[in-house]
DRENPA-3360 file (N, C-alpha, C; in nm, 2 decimals, always signed):
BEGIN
1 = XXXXXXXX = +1.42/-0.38/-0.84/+1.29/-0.34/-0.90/+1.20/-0.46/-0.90 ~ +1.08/-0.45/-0.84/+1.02/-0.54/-0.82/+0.97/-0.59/-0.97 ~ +0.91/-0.71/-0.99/+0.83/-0.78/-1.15/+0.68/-0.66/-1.12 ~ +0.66/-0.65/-1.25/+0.59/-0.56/-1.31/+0.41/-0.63/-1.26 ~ +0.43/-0.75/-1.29/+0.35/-0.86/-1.21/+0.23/-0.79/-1.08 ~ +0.39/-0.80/-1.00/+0.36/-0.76/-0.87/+0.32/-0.64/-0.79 ~ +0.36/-0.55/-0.91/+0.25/-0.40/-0.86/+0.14/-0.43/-0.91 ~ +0.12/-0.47/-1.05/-0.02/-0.48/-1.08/-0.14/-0.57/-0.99;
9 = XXXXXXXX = -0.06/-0.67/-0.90/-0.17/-0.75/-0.84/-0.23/-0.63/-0.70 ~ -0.09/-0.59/-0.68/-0.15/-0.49/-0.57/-0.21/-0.38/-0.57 ~ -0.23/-0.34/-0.71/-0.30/-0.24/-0.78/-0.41/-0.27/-0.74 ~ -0.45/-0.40/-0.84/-0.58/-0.49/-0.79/-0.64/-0.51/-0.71 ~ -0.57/-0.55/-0.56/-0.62/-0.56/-0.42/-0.67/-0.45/-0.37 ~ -0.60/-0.32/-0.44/-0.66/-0.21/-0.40/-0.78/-0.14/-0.38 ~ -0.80/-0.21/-0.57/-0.92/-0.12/-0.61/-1.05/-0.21/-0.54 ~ -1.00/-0.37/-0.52/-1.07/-0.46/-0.50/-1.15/-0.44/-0.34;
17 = XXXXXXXX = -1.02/-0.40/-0.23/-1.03/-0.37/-0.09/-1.12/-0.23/-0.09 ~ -1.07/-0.14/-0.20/-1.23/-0.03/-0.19/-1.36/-0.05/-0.20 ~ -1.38/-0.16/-0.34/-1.48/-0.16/-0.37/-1.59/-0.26/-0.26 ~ -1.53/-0.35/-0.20/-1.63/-0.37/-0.09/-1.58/-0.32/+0.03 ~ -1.55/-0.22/+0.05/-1.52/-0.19/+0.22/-1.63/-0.12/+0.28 ~ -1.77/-0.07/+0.19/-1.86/-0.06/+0.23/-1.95/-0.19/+0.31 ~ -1.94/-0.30/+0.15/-2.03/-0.42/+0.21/-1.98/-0.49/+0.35 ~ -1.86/-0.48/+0.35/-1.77/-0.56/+0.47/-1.75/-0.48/+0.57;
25 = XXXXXXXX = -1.76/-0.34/+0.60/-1.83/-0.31/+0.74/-1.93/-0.32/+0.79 ~ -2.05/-0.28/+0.65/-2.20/-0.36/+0.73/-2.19/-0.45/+0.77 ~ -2.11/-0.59/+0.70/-2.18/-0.73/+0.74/-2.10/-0.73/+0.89 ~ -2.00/-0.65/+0.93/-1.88/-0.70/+1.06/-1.94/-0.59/+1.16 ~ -2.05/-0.49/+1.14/-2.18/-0.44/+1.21/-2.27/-0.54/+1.28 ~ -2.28/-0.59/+1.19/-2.46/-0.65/+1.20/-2.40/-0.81/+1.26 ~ -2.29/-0.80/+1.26/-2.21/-0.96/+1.29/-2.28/-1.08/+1.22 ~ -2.28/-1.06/+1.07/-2.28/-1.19/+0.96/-2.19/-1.22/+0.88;
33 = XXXXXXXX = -2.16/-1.30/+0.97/-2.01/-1.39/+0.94/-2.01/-1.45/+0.84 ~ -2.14/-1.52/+0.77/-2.15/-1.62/+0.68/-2.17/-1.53/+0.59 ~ -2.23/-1.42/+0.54/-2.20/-1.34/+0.49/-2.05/-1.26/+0.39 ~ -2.00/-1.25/+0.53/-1.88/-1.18/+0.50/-1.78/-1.31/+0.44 ~ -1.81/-1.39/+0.47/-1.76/-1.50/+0.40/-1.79/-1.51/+0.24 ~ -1.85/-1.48/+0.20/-1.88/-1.44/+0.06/-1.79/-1.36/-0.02 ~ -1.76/-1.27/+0.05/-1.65/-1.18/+0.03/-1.52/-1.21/-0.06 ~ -1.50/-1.16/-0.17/-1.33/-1.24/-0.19/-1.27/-1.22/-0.08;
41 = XXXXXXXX = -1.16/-1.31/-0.09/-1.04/-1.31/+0.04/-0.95/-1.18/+0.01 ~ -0.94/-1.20/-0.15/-0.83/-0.99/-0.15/-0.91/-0.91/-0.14 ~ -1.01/-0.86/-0.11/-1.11/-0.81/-0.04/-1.08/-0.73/+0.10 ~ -1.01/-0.85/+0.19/-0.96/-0.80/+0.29/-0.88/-0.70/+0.31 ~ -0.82/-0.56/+0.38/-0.75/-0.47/+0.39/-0.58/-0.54/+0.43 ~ -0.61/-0.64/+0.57/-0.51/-0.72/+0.60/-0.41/-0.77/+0.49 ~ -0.48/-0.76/+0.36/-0.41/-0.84/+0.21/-0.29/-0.75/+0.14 ~ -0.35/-0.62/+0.17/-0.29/-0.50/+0.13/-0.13/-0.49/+0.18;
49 = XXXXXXXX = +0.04/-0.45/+0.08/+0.10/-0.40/+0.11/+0.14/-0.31/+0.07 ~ +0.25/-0.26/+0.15/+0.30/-0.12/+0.11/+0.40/-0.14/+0.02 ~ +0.40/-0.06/-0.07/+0.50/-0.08/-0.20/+0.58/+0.05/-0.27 ~ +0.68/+0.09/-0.24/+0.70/+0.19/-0.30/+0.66/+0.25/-0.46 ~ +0.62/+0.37/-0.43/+0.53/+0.43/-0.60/+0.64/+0.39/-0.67 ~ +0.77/+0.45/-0.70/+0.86/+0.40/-0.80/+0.93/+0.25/-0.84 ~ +0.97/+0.19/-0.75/+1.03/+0.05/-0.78/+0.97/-0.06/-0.74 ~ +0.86/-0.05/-0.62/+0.78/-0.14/-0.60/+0.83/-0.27/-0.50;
57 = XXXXXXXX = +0.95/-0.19/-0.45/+1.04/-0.28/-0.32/+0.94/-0.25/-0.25 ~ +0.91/-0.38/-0.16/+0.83/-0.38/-0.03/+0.85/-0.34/+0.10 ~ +1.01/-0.40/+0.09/+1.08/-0.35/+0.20/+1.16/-0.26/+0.23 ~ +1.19/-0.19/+0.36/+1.20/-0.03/+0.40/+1.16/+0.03/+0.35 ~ +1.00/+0.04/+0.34/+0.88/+0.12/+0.26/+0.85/+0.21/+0.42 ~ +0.89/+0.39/+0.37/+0.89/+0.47/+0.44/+0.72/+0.52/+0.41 ~ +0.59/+0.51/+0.51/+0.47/+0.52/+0.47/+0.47/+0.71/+0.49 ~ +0.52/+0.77/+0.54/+0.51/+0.94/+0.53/+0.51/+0.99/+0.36;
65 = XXXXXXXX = +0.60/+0.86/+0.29/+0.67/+0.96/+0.19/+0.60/+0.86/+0.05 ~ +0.56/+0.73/+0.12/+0.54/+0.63/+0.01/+0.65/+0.55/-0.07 ~ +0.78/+0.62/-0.06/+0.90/+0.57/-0.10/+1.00/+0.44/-0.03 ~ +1.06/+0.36/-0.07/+1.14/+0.31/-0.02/+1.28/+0.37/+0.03 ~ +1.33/+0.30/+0.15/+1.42/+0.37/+0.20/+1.57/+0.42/+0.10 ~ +1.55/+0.30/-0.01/+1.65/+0.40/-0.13/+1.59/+0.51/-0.20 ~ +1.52/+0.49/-0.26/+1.47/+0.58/-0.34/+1.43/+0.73/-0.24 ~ +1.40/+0.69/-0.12/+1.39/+0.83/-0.06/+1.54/+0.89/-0.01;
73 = XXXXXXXX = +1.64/+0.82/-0.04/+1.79/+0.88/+0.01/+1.78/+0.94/-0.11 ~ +1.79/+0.91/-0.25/+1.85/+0.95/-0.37/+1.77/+1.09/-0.38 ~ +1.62/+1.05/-0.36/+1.55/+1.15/-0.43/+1.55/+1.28/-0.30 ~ +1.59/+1.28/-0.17/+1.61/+1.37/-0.06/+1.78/+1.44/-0.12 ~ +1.85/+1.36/-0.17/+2.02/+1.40/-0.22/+2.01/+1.49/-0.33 ~ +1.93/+1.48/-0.41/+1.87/+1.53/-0.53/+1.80/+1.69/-0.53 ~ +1.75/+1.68/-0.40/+1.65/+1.77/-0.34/+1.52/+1.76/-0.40 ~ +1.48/+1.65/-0.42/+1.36/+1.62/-0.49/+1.23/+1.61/-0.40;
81 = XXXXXXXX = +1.25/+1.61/-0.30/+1.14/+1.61/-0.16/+1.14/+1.73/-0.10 ~ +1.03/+1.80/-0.12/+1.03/+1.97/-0.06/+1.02/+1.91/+0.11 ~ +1.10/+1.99/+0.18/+1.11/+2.03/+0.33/+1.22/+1.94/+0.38 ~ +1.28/+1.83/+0.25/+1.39/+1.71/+0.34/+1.52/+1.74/+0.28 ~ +1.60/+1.78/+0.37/+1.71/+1.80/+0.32/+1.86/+1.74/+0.43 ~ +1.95/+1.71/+0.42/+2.05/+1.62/+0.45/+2.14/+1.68/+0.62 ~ +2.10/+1.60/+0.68/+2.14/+1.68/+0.83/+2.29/+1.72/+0.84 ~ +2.36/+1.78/+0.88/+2.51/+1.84/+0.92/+2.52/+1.88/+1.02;
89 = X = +2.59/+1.86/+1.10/+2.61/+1.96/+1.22/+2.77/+1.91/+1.28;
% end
C-alpha cells in the first residue's frame, strides 16, 4: 500500500496538469517558450503517474481497469469486475 503522502501528491499534479492544459497548449501553439516556462513544472502531463484507485501501487498498473495487477486478480476472483471472469479450458 502505497504512503497516503503519495496519492495525495498525485492527486495534486492532477488537478494541477488540468488546470493549465489550456494555457500550455496555447503557449506550445504560438511557440512561446519563455512563456511556457512560467508554468509550474507539475504542470506538465509527462509528471503524471498511473496509480492504482485502491492501493496506490504504481507498478503493474493495468490502464483499462485503473487497477493494479493484484488488486485486479482478487477483485476479477471475487467477480467484482462485470464482463472478467477466470479463463478454463
Amino acid at each position: 500500500m502505497a504512503k497516503e503522502s503519495m496519492k495525495a501528491r498525485e492527486v495534486k499534479r492532477a488537478k494541477l496538469v488540468a488546470r493549465y492544459a489550456a494555457k500550455r497548449a496555447k503557449y506550445l501553439k504560438e511557440g512561446n517558450y519563455e512563456a511556457l516556462q512560467t508554468i509550474p513544472k507539475n504542470a506538465s502531463p509527462v509528471r503524471l503517474h498511473n496509480r492504482c484507485k485502491i492501493t496506490g501501487r504504481p507498478k503493474g498498473y493495468m490502464r483499462v481497469f485503473g487497477l493494479s495487477r493484484i488488486q485486479f486478480r482478487e477483485m476479477a476472483s471475487k467477480g467484482l469486475i462485470p464482463g472478467v471472469r477466470k479463463a478454463s479450458w
